[in-house]
C-alpha positions as protocol buffer text, in pm:
chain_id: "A"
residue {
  index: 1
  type: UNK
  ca { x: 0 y: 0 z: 0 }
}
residue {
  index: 2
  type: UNK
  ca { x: 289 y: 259 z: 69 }
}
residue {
  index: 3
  type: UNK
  ca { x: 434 y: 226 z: -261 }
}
residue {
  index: 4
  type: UNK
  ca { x: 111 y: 280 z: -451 }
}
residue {
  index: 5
  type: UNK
  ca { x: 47 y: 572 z: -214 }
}
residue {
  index: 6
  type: UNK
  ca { x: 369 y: 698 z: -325 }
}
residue {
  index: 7
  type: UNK
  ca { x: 346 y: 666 z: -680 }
}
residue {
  index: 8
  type: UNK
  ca { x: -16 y: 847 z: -637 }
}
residue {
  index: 9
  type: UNK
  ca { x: 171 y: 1119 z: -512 }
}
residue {
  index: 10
  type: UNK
  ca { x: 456 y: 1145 z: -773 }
}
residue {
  index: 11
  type: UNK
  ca { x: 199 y: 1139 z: -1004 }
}
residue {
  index: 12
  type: UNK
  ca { x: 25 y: 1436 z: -923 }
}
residue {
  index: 13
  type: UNK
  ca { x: -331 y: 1534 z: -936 }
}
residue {
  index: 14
  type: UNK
  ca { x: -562 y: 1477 z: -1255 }
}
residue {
  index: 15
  type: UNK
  ca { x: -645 y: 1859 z: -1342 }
}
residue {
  index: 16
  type: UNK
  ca { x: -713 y: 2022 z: -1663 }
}
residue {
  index: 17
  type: UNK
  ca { x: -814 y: 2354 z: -1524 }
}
residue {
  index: 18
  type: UNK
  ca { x: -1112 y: 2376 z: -1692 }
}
residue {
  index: 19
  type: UNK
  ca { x: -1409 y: 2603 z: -1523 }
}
residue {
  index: 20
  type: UNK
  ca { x: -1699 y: 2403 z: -1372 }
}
residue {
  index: 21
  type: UNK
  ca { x: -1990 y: 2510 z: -1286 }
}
residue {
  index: 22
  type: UNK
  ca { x: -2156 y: 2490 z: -945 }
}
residue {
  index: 23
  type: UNK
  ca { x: -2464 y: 2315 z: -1007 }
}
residue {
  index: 24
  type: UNK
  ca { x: -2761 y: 2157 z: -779 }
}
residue {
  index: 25
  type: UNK
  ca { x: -2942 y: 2242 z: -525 }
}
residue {
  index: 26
  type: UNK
  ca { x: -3025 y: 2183 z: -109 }
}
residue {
  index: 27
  type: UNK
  ca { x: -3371 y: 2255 z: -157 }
}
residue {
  index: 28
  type: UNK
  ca { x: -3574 y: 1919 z: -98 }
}
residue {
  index: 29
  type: UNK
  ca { x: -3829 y: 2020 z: -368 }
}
residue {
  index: 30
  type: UNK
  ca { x: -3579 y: 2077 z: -660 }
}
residue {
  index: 31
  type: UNK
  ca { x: -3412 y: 1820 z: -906 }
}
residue {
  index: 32
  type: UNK
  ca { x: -3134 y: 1623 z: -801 }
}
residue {
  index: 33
  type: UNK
  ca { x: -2782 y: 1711 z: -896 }
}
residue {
  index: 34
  type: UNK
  ca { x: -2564 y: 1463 z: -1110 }
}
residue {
  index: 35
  type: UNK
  ca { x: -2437 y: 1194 z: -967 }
}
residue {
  index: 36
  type: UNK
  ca { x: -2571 y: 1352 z: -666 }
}
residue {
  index: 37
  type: UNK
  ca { x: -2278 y: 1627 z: -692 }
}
residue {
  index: 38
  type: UNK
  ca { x: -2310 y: 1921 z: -410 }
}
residue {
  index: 39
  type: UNK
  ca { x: -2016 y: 2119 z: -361 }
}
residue {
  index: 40
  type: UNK
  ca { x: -1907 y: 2139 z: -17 }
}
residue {
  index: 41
  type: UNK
  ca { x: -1809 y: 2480 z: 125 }
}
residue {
  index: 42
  type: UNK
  ca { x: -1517 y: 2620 z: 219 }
}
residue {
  index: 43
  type: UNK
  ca { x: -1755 y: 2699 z: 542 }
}
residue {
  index: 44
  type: UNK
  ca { x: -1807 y: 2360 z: 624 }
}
residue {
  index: 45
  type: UNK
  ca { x: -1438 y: 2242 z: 621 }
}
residue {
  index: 46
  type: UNK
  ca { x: -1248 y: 2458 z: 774 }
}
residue {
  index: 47
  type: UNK
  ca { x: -1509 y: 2409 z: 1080 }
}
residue {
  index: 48
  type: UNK
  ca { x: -1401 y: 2078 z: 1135 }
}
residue {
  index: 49
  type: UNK
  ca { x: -1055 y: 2096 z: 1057 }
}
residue {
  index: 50
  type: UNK
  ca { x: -1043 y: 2411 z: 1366 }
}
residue {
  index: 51
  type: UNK
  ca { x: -1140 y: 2093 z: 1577 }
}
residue {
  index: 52
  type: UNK
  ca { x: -1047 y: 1774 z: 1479 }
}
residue {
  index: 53
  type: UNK
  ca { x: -696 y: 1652 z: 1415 }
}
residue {
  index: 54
  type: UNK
  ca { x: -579 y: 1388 z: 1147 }
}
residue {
  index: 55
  type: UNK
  ca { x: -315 y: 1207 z: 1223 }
}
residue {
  index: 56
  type: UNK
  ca { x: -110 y: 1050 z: 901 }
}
residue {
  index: 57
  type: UNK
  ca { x: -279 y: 1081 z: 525 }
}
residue {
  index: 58
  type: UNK
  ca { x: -684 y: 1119 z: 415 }
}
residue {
  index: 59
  type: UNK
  ca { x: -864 y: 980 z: 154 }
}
residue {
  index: 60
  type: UNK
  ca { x: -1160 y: 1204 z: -29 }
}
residue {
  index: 61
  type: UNK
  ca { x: -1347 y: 925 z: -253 }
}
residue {
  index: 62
  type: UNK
  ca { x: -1581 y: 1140 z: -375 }
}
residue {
  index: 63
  type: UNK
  ca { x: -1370 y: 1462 z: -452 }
}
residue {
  index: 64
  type: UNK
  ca { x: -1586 y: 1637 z: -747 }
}
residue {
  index: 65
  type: UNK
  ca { x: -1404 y: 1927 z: -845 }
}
residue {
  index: 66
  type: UNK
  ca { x: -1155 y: 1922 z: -490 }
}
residue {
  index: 67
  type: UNK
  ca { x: -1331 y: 2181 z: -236 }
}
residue {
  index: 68
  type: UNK
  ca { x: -1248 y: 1941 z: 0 }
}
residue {
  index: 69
  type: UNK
  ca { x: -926 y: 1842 z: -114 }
}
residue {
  index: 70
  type: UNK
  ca { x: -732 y: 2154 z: -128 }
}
residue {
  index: 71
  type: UNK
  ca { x: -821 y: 2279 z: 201 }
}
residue {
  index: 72
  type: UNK
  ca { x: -711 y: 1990 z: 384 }
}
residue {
  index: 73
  type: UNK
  ca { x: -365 y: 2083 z: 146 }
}
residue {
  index: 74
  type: UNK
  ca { x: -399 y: 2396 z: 276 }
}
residue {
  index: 75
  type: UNK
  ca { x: -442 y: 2231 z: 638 }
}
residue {
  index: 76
  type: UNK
  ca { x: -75 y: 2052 z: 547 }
}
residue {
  index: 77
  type: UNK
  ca { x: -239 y: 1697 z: 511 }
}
residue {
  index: 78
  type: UNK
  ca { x: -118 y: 1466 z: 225 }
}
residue {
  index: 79
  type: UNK
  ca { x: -446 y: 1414 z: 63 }
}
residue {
  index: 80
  type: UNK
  ca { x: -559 y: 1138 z: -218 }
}
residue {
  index: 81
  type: UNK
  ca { x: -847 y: 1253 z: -433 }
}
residue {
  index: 82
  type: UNK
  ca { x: -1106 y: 1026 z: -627 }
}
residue {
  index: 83
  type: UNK
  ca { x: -1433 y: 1001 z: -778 }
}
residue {
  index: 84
  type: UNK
  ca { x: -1638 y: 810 z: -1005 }
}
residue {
  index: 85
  type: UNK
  ca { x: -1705 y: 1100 z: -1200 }
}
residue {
  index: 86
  type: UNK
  ca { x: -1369 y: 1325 z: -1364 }
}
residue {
  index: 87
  type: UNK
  ca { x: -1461 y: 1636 z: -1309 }
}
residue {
  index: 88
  type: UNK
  ca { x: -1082 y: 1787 z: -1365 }
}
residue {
  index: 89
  type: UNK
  ca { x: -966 y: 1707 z: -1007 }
}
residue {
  index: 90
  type: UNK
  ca { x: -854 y: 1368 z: -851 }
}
residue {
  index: 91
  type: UNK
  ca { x: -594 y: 1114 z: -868 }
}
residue {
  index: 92
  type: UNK
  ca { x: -766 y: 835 z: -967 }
}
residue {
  index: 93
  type: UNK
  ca { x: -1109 y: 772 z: -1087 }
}
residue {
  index: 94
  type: UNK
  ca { x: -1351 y: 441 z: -971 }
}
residue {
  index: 95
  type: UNK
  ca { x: -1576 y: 369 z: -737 }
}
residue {
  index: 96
  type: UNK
  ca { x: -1536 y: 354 z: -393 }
}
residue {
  index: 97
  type: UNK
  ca { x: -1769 y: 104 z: -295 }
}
residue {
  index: 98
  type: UNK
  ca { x: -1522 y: -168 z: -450 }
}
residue {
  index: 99
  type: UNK
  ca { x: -1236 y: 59 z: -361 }
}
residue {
  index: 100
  type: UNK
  ca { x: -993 y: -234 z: -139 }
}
residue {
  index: 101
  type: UNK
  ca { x: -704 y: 37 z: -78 }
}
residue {
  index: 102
  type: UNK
  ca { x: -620 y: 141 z: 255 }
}
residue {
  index: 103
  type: UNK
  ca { x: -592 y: 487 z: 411 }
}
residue {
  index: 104
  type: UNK
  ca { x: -541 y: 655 z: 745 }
}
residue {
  index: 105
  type: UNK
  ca { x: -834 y: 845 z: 745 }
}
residue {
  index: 106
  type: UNK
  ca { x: -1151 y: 952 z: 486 }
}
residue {
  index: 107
  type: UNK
  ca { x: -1279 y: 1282 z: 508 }
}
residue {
  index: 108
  type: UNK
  ca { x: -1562 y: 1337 z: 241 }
}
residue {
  index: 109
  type: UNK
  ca { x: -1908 y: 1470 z: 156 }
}
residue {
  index: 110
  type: UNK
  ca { x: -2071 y: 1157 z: -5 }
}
residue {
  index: 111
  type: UNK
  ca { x: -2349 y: 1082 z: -208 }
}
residue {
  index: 112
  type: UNK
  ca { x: -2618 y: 1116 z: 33 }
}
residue {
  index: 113
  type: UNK
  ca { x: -2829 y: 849 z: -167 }
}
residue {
  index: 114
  type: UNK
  ca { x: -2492 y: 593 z: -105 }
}
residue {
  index: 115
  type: UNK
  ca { x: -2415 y: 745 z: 261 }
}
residue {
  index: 116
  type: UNK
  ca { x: -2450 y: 475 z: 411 }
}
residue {
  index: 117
  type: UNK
  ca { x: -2296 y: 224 z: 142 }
}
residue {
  index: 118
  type: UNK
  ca { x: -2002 y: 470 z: 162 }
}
residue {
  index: 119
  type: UNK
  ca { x: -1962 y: 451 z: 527 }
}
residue {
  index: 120
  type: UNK
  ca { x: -1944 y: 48 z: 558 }
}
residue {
  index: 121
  type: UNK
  ca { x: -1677 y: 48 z: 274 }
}
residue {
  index: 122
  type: UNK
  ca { x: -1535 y: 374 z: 463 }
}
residue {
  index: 123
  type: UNK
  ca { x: -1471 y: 94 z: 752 }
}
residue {
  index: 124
  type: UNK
  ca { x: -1289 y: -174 z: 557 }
}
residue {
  index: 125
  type: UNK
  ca { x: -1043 y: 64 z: 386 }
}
residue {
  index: 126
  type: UNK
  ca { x: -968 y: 375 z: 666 }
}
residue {
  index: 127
  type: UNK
  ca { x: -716 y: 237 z: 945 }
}
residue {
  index: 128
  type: UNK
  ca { x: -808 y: 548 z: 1215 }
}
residue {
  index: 129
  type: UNK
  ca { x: -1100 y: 826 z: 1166 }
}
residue {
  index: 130
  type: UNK
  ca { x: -1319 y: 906 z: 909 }
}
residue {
  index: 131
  type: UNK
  ca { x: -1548 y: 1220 z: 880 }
}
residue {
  index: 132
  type: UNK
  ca { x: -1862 y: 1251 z: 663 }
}
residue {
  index: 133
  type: UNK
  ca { x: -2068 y: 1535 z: 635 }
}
residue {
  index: 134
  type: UNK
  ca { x: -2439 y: 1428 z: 621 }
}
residue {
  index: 135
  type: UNK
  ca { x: -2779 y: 1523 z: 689 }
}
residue {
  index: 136
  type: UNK
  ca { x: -2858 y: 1562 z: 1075 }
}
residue {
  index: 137
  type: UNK
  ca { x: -3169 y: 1318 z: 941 }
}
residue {
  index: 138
  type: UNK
  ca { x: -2885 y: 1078 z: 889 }
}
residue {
  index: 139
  type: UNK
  ca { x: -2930 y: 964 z: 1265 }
}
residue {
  index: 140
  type: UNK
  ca { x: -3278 y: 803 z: 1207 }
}
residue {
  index: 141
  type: UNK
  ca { x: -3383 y: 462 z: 1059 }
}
residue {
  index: 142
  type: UNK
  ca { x: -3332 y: 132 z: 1197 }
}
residue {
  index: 143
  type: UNK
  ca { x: -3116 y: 30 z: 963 }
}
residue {
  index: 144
  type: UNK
  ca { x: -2888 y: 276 z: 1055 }
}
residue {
  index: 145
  type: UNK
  ca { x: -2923 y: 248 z: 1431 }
}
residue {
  index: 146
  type: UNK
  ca { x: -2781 y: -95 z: 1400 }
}
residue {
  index: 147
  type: UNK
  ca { x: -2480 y: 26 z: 1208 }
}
residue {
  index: 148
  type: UNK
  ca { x: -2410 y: 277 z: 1502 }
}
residue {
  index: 149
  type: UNK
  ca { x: -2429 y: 32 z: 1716 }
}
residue {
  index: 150
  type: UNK
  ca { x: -2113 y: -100 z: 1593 }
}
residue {
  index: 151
  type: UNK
  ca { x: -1789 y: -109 z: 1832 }
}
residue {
  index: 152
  type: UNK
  ca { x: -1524 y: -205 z: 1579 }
}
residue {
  index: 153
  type: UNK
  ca { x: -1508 y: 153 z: 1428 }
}
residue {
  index: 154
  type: UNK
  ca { x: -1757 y: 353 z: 1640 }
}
residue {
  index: 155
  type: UNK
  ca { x: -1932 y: 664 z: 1618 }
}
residue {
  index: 156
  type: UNK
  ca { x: -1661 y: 878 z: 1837 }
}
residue {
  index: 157
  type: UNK
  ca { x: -1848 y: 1267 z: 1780 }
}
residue {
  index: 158
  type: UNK
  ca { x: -2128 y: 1478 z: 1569 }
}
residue {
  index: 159
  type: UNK
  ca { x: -2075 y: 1823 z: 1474 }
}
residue {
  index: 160
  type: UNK
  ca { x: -2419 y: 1988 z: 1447 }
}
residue {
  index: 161
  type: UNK
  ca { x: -2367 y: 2279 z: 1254 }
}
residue {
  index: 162
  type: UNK
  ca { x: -2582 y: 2533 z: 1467 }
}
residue {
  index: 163
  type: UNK
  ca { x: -2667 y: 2755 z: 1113 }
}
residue {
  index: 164
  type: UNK
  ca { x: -2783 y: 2568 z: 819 }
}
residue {
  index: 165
  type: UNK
  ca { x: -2513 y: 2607 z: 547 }
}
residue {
  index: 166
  type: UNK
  ca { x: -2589 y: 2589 z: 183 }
}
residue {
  index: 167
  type: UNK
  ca { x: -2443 y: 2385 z: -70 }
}
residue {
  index: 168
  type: UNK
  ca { x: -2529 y: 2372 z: -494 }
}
residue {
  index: 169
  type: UNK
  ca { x: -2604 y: 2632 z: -719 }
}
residue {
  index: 170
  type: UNK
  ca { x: -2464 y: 2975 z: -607 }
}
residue {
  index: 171
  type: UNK
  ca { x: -2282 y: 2943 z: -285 }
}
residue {
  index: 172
  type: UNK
  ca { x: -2033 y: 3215 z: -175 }
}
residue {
  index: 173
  type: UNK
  ca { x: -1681 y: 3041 z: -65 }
}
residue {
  index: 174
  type: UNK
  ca { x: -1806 y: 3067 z: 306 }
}
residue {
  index: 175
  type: UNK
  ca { x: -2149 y: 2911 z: 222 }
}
residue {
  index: 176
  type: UNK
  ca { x: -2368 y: 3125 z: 346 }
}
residue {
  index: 177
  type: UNK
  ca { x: -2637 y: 3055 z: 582 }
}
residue {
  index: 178
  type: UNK
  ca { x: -3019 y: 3020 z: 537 }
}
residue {
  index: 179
  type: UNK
  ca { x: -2984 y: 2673 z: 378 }
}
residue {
  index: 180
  type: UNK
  ca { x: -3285 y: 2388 z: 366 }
}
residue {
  index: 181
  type: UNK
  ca { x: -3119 y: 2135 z: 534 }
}
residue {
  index: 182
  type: UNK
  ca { x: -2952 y: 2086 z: 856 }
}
residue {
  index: 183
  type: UNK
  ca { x: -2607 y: 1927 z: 826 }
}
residue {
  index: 184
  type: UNK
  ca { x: -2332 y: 1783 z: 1082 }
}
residue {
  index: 185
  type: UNK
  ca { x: -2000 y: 1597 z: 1061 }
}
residue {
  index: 186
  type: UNK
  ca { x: -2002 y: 1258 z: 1150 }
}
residue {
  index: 187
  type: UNK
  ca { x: -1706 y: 1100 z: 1324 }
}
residue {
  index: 188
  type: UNK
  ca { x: -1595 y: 749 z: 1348 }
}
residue {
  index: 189
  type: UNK
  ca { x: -1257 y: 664 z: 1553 }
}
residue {
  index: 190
  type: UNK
  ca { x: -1121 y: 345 z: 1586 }
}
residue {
  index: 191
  type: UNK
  ca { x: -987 y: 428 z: 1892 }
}
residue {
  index: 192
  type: UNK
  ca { x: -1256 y: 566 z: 2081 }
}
residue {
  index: 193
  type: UNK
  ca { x: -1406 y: 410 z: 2382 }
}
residue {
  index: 194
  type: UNK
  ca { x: -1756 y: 501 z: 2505 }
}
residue {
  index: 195
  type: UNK
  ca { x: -2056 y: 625 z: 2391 }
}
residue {
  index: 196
  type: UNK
  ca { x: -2069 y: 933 z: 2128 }
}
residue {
  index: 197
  type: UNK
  ca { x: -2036 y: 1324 z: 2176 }
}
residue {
  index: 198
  type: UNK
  ca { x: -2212 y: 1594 z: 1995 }
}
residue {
  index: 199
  type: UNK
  ca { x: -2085 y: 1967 z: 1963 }
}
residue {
  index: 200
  type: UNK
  ca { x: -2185 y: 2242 z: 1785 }
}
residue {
  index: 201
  type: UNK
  ca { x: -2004 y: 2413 z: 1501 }
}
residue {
  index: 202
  type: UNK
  ca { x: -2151 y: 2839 z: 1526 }
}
């Protein structure tokens, strides 16, 4: 695995500069986005990255055009960037729910339709944290209560975001406020012991 980490990384990222367009929407009532593609604000990041700590390299699978790739750069983490979809960022492009490589940690905004699909493969391939930003909705359903339940890689914190950012069509680089939909950052840590904290992100 460190040798194909390393050639990632010599490789450099997949980016042909060209301009992409911000598309979609938060709004419950409006069509979906492709491939379910929501940029994540700059907002959003940096608000868990003033918190929580990575310790060795993190894995975005579903990087879209890299707003959450090159502020974790800018953080000084060695990042590796993929996607299904080439959208003129990433390193490599497949998808991750077959993905068997292994990383320190996964920090990404998923497909909310795959969430939870992305989180069990999330398990298999991440050796210490990994951090998804999802709907606060994202704690109900039974299905889901049972994979919280787990004490492998559990639940470790949530980071309710106490105003509703925005993400699609339009956002300023902080995101804004006044979105449709409450969001928070999900934490897994295999090395946590006990039950689950939540804190709020102002």
């Amino acid at each position: 695995m460190d040798d194909l980490f390393d050639d990632m990384l010599k490789s450099g990222p997949v980016n042909h500069g060209r301009h992409l367009q911000i598309v979609g929407s938060s709004r419950n009532d409006g069509p979906r986005a492709d491939a379910d593609f929501y940029p994540t604000p700059r907002i959003a990041i940096t608000s868990l990255l003033n918190q929580e700590k990575f310790n060795g390299n993190i894995f975005e699978p579903a990087c879209g055009a890299g707003h959450i790739s090159k502020v974790l750069k800018e953080y000084n983490y060695t990042v590796i960037s993929s996607d299904l979809v080439n959208r003129g960022y990433g390193d490599f492009f497949e998808t991750f729910l077959t993905c068997n490589k292994r990383f320190d940690n996964i920090v990404t905004n998923p497909p909310f339709n795959l969430a939870l699909e992305f989180i069990n493969r999330a398990k298999t391939v991440s050796k210490e944290k990994i951090a998804f930003l999802l709907k606060t909705t994202f704690l109900e359903s039974k299905e889901r209560y049972y994979m919280f339940q787990d004490k492998i890689f559990p639940l470790s914190k949530v980071y309710q975001f106490s105003n509703r950012i925005r993400m699609g069509k339009g956002i300023n680089d902080d995101g804004g406020s006044g979105g449709m939909i409450a969001f928070a950052w999900f934490i897994w840590d295999k090395n946590h012991i006990g039950s689950p904290t939540i804190h709020w992100i102002l």
